[in-house]
C-alpha positions in Angstrom: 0.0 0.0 0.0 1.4 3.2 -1.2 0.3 7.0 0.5 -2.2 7.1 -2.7 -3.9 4.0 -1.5 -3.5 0.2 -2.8 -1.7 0.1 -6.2 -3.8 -1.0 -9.4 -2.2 -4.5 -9.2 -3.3 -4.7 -5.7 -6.6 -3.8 -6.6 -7.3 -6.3 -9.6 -5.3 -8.9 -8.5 -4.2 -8.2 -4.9 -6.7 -11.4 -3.4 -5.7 -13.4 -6.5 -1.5 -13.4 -6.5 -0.2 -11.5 -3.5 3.5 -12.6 -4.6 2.8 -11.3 -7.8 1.7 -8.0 -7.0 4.1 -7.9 -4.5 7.0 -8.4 -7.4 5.1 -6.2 -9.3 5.0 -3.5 -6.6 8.3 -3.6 -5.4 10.8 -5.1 -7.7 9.3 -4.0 -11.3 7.7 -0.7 -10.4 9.8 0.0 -7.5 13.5 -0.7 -8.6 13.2 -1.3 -12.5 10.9 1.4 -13.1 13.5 3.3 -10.5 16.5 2.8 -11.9 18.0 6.0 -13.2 19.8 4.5 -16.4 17.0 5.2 -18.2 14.7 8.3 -18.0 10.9 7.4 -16.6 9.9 9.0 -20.8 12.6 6.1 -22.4 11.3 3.4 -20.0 7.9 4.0 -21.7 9.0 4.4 -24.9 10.7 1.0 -24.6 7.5 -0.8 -23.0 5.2 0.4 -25.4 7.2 -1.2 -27.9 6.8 -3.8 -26.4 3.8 -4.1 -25.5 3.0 -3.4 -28.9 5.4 -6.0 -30.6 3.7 -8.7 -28.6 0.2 -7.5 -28.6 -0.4 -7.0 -25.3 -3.6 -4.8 -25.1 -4.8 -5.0 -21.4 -1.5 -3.9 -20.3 -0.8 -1.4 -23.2 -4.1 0.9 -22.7 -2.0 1.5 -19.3 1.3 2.2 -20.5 0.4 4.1 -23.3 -1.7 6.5 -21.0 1.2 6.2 -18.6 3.7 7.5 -21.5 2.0 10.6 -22.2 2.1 11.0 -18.8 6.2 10.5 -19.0 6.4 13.3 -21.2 6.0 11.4 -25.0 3.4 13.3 -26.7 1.0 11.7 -29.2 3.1 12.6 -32.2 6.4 10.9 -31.0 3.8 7.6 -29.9 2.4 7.3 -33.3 6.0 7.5 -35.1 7.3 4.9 -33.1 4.3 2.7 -33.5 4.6 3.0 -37.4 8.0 1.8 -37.1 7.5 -1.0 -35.3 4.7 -1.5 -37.9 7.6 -3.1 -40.3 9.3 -4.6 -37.1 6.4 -6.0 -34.7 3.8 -6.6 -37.8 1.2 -4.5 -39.2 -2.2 -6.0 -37.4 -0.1 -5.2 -34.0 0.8 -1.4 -34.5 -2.8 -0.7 -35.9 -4.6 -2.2 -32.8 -1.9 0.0 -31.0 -2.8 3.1 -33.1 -6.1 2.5 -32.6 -5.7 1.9 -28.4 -3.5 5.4 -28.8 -6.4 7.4 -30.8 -9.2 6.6 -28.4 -7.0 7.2 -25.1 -6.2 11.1 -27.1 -9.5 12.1 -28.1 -10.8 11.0 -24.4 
């Protein structure tokens, strides 16, 4: 439990898989996420990638809303998911394109 309350994997999975949230918690977003080798803007450009690469919707809608957040703006998101388009396949960055659009004109 941080100051804000229980984290979002606490609270959809918290009764579930306790170790898991508790890895999740502490090691990925506290030390990974933490780690000042990259900035918290690269660490979400690097996730959404991929996320995207390996179609992982549930968890992208998240991280693409938490990389706006980290300072990427729309512009820069779509660029690198129309790169990836030629890396990750093309069904993959349009279902990310399309997670992106709806999250912007929220």
């Amino acid at each position: 439990m941080t100051e804000q309350g229980p984290s979002r994997a606490r609270q959809l999975l918290g009764d579930t898989a306790p170790e898991l949230v508790r890895l999740t918690d502490e090691v990925l977003f506290g030390q990974v996420w933490a780690d000042p080798a990259l900035s918290p803007r690269d660490r979400s450009l690097v996730t959404v990638a991929a996320l995207t690469a390996l179609h992982r919707p549930e968890q992208l809608n998240s991280h693409l809303r938490l990389a706006l957040a980290n300072g990427l703006s729309k512009d820069e998101l779509v660029a690198a998911i129309t790169q990836l388009a030629f890396y990750a396949g093309w069904p993959n960055a349009m279902s990310a394109i399309t997670q992106l659009k709806a999250i912007t004109e929220e």
